[in-house]
Backbone as a printed PyTorch tensor [residue, N CA C, xyz], in Angstrom:
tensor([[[112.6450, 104.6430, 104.9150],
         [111.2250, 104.4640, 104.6640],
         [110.4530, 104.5860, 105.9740]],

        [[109.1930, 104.9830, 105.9770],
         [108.2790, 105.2560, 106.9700],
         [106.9590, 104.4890, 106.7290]],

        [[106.3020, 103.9870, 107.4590],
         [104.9050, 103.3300, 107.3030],
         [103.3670, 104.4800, 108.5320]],

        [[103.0360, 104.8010, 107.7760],
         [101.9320, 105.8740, 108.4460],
         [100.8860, 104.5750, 109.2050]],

        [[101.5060, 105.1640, 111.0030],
         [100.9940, 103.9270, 111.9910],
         [ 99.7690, 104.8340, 112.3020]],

        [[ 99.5930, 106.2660, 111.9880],
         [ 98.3820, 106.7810, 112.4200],
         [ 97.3180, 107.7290, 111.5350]],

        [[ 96.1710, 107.5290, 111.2570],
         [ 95.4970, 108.1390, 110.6670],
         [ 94.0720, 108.5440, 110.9650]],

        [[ 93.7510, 109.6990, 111.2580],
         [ 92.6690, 110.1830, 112.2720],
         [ 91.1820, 109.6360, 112.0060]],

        [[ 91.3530, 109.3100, 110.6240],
         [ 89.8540, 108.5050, 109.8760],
         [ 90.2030, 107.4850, 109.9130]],

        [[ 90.7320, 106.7920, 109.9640],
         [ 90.8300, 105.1530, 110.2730],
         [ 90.9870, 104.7640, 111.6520]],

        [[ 91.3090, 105.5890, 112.6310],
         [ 91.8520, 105.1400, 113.6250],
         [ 90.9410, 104.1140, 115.0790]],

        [[ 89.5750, 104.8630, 114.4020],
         [ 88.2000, 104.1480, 115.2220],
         [ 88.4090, 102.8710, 114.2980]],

        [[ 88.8440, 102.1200, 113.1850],
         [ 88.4960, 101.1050, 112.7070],
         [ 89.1500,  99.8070, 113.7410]],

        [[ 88.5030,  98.3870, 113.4510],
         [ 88.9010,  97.1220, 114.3240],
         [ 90.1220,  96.9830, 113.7590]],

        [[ 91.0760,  97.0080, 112.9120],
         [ 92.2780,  96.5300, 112.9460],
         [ 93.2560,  97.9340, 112.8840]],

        [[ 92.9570,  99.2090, 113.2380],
         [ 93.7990, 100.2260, 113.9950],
         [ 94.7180,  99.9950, 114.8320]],

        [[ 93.6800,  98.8780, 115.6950],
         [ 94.6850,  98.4200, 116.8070],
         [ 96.1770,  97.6790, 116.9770]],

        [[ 95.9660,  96.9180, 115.6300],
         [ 97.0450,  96.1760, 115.0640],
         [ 98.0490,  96.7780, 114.7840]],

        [[ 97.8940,  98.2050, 114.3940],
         [ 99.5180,  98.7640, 113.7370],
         [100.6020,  99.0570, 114.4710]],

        [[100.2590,  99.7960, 115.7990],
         [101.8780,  99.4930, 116.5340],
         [102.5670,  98.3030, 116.4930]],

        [[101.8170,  97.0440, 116.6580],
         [102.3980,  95.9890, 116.2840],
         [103.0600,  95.5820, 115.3380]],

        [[102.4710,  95.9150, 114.4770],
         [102.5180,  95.5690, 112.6590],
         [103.7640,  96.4610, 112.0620]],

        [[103.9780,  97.5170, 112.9830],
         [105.0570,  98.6190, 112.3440],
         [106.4700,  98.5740, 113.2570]],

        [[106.3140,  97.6860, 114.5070],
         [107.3470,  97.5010, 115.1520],
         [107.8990,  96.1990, 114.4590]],

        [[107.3550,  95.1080, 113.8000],
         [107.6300,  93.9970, 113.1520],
         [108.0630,  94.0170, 111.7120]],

        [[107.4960,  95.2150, 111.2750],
         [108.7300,  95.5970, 110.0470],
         [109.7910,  96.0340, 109.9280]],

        [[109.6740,  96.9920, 110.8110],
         [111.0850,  97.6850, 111.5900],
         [110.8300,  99.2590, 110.4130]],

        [[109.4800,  99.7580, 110.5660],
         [110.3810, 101.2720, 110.0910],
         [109.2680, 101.9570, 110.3510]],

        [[109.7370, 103.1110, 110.3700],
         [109.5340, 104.4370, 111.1690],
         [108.0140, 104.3850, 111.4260]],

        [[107.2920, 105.2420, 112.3740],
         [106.4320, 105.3960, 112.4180],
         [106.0150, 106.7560, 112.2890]],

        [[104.6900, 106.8740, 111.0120],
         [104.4760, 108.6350, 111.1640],
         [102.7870, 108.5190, 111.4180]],

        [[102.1630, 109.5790, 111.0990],
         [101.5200, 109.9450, 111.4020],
         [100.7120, 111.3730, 110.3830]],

        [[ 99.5750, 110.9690, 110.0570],
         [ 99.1470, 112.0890, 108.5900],
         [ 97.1320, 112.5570, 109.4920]],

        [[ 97.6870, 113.8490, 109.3680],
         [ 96.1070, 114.3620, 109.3240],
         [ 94.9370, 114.3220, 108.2270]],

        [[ 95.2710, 113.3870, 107.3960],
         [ 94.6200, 113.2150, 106.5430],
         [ 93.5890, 114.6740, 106.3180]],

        [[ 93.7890, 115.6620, 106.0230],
         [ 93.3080, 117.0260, 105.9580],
         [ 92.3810, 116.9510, 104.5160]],

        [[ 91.0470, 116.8550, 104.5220],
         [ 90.2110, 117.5600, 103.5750],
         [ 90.0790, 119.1050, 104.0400]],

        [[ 90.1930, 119.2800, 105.0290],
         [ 89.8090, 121.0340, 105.3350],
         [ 90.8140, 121.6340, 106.2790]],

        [[ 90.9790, 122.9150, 106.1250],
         [ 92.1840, 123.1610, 106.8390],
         [ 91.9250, 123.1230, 108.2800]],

        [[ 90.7710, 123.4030, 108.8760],
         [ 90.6550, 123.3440, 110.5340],
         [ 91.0990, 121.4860, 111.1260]],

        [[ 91.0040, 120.9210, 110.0630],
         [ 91.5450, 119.5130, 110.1870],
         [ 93.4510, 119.2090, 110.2760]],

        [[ 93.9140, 120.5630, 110.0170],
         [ 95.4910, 120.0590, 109.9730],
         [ 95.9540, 119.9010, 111.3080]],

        [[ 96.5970, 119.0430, 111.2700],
         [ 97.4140, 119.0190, 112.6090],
         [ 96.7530, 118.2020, 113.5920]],

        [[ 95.5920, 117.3930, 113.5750],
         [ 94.4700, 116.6200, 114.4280],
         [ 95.3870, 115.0430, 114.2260]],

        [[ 96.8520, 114.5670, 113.5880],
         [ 98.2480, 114.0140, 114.0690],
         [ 99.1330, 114.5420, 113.2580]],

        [[ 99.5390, 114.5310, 114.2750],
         [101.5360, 115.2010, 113.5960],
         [102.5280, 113.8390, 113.8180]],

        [[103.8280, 114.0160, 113.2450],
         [104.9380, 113.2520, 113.5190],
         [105.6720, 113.8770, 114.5150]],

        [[106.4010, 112.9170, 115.2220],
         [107.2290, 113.8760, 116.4930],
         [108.7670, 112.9570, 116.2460]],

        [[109.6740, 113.7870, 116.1820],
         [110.6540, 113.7790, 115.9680],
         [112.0290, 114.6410, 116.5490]],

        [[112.7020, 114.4870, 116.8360],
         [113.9310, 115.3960, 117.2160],
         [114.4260, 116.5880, 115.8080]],

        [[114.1140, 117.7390, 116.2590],
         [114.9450, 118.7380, 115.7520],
         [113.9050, 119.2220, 115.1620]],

        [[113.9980, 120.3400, 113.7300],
         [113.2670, 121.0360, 113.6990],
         [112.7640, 121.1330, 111.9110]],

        [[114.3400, 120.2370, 111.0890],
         [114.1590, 120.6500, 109.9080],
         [113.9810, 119.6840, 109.1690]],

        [[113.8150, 119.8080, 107.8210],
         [113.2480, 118.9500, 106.8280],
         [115.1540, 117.4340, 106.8130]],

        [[115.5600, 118.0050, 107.2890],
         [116.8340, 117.3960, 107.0020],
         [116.7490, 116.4750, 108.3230]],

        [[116.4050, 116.7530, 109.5420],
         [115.8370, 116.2910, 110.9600],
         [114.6420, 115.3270, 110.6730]],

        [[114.0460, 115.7350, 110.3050],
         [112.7320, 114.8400, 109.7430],
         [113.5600, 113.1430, 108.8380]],

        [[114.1630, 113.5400, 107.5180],
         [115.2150, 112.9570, 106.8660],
         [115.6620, 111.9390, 107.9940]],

        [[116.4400, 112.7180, 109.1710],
         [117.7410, 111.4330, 109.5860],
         [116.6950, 110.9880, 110.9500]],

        [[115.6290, 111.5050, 111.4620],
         [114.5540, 110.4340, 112.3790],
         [114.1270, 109.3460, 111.7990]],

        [[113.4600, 109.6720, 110.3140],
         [112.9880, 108.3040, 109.9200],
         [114.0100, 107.3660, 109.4710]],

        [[115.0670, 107.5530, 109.2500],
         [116.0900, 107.1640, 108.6840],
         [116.6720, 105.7850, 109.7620]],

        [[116.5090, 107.0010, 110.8670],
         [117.2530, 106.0790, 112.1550],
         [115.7370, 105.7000, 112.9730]],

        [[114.7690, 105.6970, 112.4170],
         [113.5110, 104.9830, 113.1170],
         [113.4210, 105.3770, 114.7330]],

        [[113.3800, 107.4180, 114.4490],
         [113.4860, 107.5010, 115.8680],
         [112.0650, 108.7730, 115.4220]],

        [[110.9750, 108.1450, 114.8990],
         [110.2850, 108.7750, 114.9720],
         [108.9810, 108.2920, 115.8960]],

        [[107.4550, 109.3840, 116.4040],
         [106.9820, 108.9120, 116.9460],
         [105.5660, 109.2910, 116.5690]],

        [[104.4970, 109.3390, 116.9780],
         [103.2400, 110.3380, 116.5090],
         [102.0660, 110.1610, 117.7250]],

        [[101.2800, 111.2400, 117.1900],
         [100.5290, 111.9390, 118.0130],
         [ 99.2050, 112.3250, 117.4400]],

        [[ 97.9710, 112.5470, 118.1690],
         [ 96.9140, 112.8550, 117.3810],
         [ 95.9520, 111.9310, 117.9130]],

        [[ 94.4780, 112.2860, 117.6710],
         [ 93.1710, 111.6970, 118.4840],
         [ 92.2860, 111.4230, 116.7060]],

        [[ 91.2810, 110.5760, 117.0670],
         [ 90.5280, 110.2530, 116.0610],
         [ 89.3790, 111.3180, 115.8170]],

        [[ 89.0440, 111.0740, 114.3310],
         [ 87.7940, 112.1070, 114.0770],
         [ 86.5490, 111.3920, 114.5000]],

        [[ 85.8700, 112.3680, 115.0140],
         [ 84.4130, 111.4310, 116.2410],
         [ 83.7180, 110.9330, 114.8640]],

        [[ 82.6920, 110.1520, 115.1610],
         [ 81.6280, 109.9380, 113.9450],
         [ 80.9220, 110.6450, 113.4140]],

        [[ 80.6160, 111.8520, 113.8470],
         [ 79.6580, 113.0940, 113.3020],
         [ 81.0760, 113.9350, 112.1510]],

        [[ 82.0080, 113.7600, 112.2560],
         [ 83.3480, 113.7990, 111.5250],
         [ 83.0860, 113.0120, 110.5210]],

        [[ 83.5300, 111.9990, 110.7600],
         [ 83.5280, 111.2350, 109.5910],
         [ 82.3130, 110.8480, 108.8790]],

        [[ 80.8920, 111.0870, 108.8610],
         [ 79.7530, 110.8990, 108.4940],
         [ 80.0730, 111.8810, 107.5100]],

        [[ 80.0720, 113.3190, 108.2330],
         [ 80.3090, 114.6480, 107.2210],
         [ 80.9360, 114.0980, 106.3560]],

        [[ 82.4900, 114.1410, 106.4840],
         [ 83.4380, 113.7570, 105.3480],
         [ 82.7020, 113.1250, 104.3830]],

        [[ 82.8350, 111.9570, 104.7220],
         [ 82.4140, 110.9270, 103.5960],
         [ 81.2390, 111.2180, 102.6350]],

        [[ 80.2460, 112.1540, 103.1810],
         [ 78.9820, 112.8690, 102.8540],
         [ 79.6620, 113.8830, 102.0100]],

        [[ 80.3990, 114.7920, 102.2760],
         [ 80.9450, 115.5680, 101.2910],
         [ 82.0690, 114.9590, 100.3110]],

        [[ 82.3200, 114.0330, 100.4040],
         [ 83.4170, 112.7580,  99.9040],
         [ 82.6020, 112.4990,  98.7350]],

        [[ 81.1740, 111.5260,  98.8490],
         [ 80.4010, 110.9850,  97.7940],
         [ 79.5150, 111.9180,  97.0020]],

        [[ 79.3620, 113.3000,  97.6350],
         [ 78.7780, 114.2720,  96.7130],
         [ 79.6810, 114.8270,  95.8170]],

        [[ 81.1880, 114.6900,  96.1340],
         [ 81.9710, 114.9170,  95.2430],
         [ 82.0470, 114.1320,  94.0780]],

        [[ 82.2560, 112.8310,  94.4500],
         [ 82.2270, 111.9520,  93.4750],
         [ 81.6160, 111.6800,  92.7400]],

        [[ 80.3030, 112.0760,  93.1430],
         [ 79.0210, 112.0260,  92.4940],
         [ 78.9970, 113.4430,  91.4610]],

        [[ 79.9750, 114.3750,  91.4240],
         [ 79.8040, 115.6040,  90.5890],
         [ 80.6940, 114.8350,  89.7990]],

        [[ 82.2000, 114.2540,  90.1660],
         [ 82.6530, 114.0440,  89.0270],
         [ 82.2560, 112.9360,  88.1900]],

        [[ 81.3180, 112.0960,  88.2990],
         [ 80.5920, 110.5120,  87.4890],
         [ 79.7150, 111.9460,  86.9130]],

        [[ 79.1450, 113.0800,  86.8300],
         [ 77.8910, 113.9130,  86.2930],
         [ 78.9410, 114.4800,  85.4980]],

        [[ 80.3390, 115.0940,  85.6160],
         [ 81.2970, 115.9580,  84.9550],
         [ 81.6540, 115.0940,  84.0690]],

        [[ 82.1940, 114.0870,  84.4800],
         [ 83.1580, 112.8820,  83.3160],
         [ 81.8590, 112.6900,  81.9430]],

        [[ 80.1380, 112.4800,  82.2920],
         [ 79.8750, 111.8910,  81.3360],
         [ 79.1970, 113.3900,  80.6050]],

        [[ 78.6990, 114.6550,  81.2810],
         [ 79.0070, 115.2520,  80.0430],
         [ 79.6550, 115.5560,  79.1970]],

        [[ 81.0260, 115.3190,  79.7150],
         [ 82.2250, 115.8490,  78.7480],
         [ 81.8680, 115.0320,  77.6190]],

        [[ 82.2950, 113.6820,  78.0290],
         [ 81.8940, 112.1670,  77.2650],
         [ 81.2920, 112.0880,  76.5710]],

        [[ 79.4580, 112.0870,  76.9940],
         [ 78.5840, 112.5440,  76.4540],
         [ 78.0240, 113.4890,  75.5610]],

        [[ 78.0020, 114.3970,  76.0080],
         [ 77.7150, 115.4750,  75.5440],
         [ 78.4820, 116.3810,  75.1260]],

        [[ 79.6060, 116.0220,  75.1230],
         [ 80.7930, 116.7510,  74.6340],
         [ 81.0790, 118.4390,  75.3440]],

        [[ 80.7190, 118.9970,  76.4450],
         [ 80.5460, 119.4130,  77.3240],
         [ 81.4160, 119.5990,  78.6080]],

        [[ 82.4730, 120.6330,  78.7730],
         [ 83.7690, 120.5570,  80.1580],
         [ 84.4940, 119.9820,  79.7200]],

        [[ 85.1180, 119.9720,  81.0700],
         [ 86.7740, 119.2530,  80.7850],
         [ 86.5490, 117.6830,  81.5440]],

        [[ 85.3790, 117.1710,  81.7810],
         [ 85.4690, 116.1710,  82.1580],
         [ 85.3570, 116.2360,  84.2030]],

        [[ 86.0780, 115.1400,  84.2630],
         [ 86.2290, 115.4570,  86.0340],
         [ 87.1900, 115.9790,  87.0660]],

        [[ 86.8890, 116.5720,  87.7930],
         [ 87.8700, 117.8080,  88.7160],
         [ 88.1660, 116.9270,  89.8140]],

        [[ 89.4510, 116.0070,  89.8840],
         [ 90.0290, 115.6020,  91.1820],
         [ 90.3550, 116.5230,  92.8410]],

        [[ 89.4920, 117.7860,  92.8120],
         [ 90.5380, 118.3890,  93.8820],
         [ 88.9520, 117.9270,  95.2870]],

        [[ 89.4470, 118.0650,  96.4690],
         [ 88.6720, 118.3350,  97.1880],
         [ 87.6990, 118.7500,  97.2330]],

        [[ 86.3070, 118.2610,  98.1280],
         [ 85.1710, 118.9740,  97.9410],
         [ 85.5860, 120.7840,  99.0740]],

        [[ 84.7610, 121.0370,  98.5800],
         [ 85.0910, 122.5530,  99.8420],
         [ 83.5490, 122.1380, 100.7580]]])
C-alpha cells in the first residue's frame, strides 16, 4: 500500500506540512499524483523510484522505497481550476435536472471540464 504524501493542489494548504510526518508514522510508501485536469499539468509530481517498470513500481512501494517530487500550483492555478471546476458542476446540476425535469439528455457528464 501507498499513501499519496504529495499533491500539487493541496500542497499550499496549512496541514500539507504534516504529511511527511504522518506517512513516516504509518509506515507506507510515499507517492506522489499530478492531480492532472489538463494535460500541460502532467508530471508537475511524479513518484521516484528505482527501475523503470510497472513491476519496479510494484516491489518500491512494496518495500517502501519510494520517494516524490514536484512543486505546487501557484494561486492564479488554482483559482482557474476551481473556476473551471464549479462551471462544470454547475453544467452538470443544469444537465441532471433537465433530464429529470424535463425529460431531456442523458442527465450529467462526469468527465473533466476542457
Amino acid at each position: 500500500d501507498a499513501i499519496e504524501a504529495f499533491n500539487p493542489t493541496t500542497a499550499r494548504m496549512r496541514w500539507s506540512r504534516r504529511v511527511p510526518v504522518f506517512v513516516a508514522d504509518v509506515g507506507l510508501a510515499a507517492v506522489a499524483s499530478s492531480d492532472a485536469h489538463h494535460a500541460d499539468a502532467i508530471g508537475r509530481a511524479v513518484t521516484r523510484f528505482p527501475g523503470v517498470t510497472e513491476d519496479d513500481l510494484r516491489a518500491a512501494v512494496a518495500g517502501r522505497a519510494t520517494t516524490w517530487d514536484g512543486s505546487a500550483y501557484g494561486w492564479p492555478e488554482q483559482v482557474g481550476m476551481f473556476r473551471r471546476q464549479t462551471a462544470k458542476n454547475v453544467r452538470a446540476v443544469r444537465d441532471t435536472l433537465r433530464h429529470r425535469v424535463l425529460r431531456q439528455g442523458t442527465g450529467r457528464d462526469l468527465g473533466y471540464p476542457r
